[in-house]
TORPA-4810 file (N, C-alpha, C, O; in nm, 3 decimals):
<nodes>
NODE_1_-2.621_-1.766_-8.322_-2.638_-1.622_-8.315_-2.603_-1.574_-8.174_-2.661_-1.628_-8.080_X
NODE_2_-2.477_-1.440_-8.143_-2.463_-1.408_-8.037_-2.575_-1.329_-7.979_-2.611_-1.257_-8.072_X
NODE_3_-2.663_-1.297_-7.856_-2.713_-1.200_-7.816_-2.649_-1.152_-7.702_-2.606_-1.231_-7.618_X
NODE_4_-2.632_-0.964_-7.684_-2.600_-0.939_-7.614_-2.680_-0.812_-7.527_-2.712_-0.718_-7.600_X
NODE_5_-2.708_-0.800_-7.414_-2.747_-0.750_-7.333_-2.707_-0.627_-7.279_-2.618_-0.623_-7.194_X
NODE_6_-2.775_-0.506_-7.330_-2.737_-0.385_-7.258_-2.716_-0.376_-7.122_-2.826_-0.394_-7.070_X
NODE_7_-2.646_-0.360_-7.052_-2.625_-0.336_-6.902_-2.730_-0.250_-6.879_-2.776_-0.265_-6.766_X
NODE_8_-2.775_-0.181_-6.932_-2.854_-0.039_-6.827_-3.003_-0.117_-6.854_-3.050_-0.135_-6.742_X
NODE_9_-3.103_-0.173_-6.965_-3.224_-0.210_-7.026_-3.169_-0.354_-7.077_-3.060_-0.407_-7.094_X
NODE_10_-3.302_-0.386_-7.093_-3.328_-0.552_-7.160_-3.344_-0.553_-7.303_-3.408_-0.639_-7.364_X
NODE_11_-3.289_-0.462_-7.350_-3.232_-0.449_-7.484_-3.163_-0.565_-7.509_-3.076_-0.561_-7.423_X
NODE_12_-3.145_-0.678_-7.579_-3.070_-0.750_-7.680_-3.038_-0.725_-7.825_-3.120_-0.724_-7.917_X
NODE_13_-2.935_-0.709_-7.833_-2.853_-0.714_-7.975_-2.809_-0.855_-8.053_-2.881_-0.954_-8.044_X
NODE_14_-2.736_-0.854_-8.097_-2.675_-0.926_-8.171_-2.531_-0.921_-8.155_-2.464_-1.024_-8.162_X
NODE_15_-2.479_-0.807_-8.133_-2.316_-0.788_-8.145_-2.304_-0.658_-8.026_-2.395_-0.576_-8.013_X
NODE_16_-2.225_-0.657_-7.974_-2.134_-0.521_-7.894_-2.145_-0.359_-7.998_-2.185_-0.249_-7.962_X
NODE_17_-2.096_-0.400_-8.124_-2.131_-0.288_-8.209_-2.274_-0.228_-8.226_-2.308_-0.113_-8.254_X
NODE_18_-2.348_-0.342_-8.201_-2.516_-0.312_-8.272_-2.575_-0.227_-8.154_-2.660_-0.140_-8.166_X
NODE_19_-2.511_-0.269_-8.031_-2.543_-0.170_-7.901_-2.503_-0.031_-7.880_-2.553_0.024_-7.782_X
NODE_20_-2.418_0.038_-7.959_-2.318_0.133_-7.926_-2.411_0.248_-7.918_-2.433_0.322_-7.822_X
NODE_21_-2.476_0.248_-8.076_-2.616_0.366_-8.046_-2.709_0.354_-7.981_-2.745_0.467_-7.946_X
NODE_22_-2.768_0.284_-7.945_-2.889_0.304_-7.850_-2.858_0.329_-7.730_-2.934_0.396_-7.660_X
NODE_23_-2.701_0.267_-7.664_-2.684_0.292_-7.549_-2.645_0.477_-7.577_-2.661_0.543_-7.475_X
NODE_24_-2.615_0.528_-7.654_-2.575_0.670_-7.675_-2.695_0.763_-7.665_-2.682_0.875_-7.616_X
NODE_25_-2.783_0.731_-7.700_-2.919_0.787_-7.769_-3.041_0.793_-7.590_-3.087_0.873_-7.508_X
NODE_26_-3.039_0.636_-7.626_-3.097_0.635_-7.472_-3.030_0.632_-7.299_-3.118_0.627_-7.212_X
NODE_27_-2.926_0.633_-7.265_-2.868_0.579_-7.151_-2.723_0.707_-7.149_-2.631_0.702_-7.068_X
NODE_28_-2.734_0.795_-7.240_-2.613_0.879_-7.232_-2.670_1.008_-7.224_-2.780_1.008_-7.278_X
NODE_29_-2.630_1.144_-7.165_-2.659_1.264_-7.107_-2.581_1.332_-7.236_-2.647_1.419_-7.293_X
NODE_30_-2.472_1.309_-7.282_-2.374_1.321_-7.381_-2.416_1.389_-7.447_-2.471_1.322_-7.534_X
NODE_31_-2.433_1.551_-7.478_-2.462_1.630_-7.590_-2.319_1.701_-7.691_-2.288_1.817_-7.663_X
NODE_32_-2.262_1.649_-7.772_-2.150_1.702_-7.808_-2.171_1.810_-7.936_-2.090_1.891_-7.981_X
NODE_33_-2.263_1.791_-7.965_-2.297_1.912_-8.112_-2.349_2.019_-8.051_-2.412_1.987_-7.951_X
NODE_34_-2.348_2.162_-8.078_-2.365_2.276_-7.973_-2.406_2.402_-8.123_-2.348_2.454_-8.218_X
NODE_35_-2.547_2.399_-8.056_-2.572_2.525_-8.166_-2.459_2.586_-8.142_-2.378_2.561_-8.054_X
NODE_36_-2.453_2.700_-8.254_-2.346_2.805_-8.274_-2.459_2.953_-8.267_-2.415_3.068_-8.273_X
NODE_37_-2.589_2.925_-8.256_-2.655_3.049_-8.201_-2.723_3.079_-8.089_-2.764_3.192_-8.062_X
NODE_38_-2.741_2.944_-7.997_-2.820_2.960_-7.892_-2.759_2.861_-7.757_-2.716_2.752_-7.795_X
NODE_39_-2.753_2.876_-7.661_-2.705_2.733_-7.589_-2.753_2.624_-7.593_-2.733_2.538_-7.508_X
NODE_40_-2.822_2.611_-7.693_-2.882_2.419_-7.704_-2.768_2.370_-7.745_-2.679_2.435_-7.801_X
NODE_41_-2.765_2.215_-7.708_-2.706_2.117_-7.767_-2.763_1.973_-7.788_-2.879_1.935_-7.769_X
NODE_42_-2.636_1.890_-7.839_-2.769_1.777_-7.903_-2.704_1.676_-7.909_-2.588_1.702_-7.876_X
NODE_43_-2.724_1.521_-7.947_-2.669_1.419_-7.944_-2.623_1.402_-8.084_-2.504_1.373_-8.102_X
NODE_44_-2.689_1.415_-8.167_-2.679_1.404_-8.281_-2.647_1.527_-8.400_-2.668_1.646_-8.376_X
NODE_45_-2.592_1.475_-8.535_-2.577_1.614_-8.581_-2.693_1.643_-8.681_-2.687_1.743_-8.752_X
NODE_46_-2.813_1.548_-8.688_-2.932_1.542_-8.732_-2.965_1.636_-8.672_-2.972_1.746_-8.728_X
NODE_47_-2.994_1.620_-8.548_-3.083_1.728_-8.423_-3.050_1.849_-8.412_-3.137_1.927_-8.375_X
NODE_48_-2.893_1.905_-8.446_-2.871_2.000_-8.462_-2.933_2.065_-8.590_-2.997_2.170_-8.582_X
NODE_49_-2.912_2.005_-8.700_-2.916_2.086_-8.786_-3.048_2.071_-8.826_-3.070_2.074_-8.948_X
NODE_50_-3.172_2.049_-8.724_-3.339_2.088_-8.732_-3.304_2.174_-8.631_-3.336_2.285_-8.673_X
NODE_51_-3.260_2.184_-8.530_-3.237_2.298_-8.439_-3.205_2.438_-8.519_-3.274_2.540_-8.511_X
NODE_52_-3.079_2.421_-8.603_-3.060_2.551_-8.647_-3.187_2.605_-8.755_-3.208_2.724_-8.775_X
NODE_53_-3.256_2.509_-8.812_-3.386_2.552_-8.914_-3.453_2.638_-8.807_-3.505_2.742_-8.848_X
NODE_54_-3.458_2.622_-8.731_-3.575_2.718_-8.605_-3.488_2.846_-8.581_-3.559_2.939_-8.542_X
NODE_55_-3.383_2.873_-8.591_-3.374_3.011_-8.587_-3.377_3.109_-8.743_-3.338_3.226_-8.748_X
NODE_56_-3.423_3.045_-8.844_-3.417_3.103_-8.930_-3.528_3.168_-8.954_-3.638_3.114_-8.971_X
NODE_57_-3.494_3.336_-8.959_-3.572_3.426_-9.006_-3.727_3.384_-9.126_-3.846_3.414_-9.117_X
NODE_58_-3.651_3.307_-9.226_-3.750_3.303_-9.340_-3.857_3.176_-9.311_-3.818_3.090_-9.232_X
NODE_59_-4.000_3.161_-9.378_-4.012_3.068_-9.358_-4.026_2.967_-9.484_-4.129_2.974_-9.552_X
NODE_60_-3.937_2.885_-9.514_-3.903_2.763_-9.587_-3.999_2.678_-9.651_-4.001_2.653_-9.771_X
NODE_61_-4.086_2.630_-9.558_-4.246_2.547_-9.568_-4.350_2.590_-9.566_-4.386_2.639_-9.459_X
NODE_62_-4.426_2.590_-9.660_-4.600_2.674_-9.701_-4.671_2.550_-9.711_-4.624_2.446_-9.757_X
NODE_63_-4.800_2.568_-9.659_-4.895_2.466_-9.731_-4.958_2.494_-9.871_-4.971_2.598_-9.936_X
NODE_64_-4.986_2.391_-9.888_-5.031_2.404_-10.076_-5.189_2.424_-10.105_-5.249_2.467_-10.203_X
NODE_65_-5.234_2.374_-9.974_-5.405_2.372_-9.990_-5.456_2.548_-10.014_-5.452_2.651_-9.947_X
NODE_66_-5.494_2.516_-10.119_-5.561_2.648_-10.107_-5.649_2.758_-10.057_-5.767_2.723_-10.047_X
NODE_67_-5.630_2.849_-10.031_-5.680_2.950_-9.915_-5.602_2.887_-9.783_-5.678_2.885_-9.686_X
NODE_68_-5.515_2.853_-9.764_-5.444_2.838_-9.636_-5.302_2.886_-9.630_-5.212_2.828_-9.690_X
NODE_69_-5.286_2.977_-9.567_-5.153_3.054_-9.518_-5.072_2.957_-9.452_-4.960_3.008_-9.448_X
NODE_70_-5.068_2.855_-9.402_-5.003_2.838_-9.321_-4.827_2.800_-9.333_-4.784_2.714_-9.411_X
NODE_71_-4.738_2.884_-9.239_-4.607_2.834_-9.325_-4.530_2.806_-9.201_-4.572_2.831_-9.088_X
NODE_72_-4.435_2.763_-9.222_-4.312_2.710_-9.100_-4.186_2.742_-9.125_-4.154_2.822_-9.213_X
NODE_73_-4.077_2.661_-9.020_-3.951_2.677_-9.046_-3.927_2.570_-9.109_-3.881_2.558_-9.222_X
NODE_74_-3.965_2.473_-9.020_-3.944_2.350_-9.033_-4.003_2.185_-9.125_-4.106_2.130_-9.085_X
NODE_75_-3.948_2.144_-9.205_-4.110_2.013_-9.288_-4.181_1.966_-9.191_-4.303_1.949_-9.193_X
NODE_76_-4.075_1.934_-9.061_-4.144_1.854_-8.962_-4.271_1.896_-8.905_-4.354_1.814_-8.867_X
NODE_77_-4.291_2.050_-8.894_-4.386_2.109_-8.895_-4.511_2.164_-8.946_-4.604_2.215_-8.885_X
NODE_78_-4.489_2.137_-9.107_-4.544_2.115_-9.214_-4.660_1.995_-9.203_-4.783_2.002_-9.197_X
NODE_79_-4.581_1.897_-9.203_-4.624_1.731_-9.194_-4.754_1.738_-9.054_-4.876_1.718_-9.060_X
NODE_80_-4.674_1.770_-8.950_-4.785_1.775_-8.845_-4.919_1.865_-8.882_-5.033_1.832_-8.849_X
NODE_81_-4.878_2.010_-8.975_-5.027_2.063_-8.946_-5.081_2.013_-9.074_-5.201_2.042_-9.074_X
NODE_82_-5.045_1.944_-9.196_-5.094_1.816_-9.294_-5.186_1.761_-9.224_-5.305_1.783_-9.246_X
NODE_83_-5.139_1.674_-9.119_-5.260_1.584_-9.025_-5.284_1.598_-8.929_-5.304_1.507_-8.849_X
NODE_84_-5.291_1.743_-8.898_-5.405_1.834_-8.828_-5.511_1.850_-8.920_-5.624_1.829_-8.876_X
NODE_85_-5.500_1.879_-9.031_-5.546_2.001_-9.119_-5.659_1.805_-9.234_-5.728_1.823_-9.334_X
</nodes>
């Protein structure tokens, strides 16, 4: 089995390929996806497109418990006040 060693962290891989994202994710400044409504940008096109859920007017996510209003843009936000709540 090859292991290989991130230059920047003590990260070991397995292959040159298996390194490509983490060195992108963690060790790169590199934002190439660029809202189209606000000046954020992002590494990923995941991150963008929870970014663009936050400028949307409506809100998407309600809780189900009853007698509780609570609603969001976002699930991710949902989920957190779940286990708050």
């Amino acid at each position: 089995v090859n292991h290989v060693t991130c230059a920047h962290c003590d990260m070991v891989c397995t292959s040159v390929s298996s390194l490509k994202a983490p060195i992108r994710f963690q060790h790169c400044d590199e934002r190439p996806f660029h809202c189209h409504l606000c000046d954020s940008s992002f590494k990923n096109t995941y991150d963008l497109h929870k970014h663009v859920e936050t400028h949307s007017d409506s809100d998407a996510y309600s809780c189900d418990v009853e007698g509780c209003g609570f609603t969001s843009r976002t699930l991710r936000t949902l989920r957190q006040h779940y286990k708050r709540v």
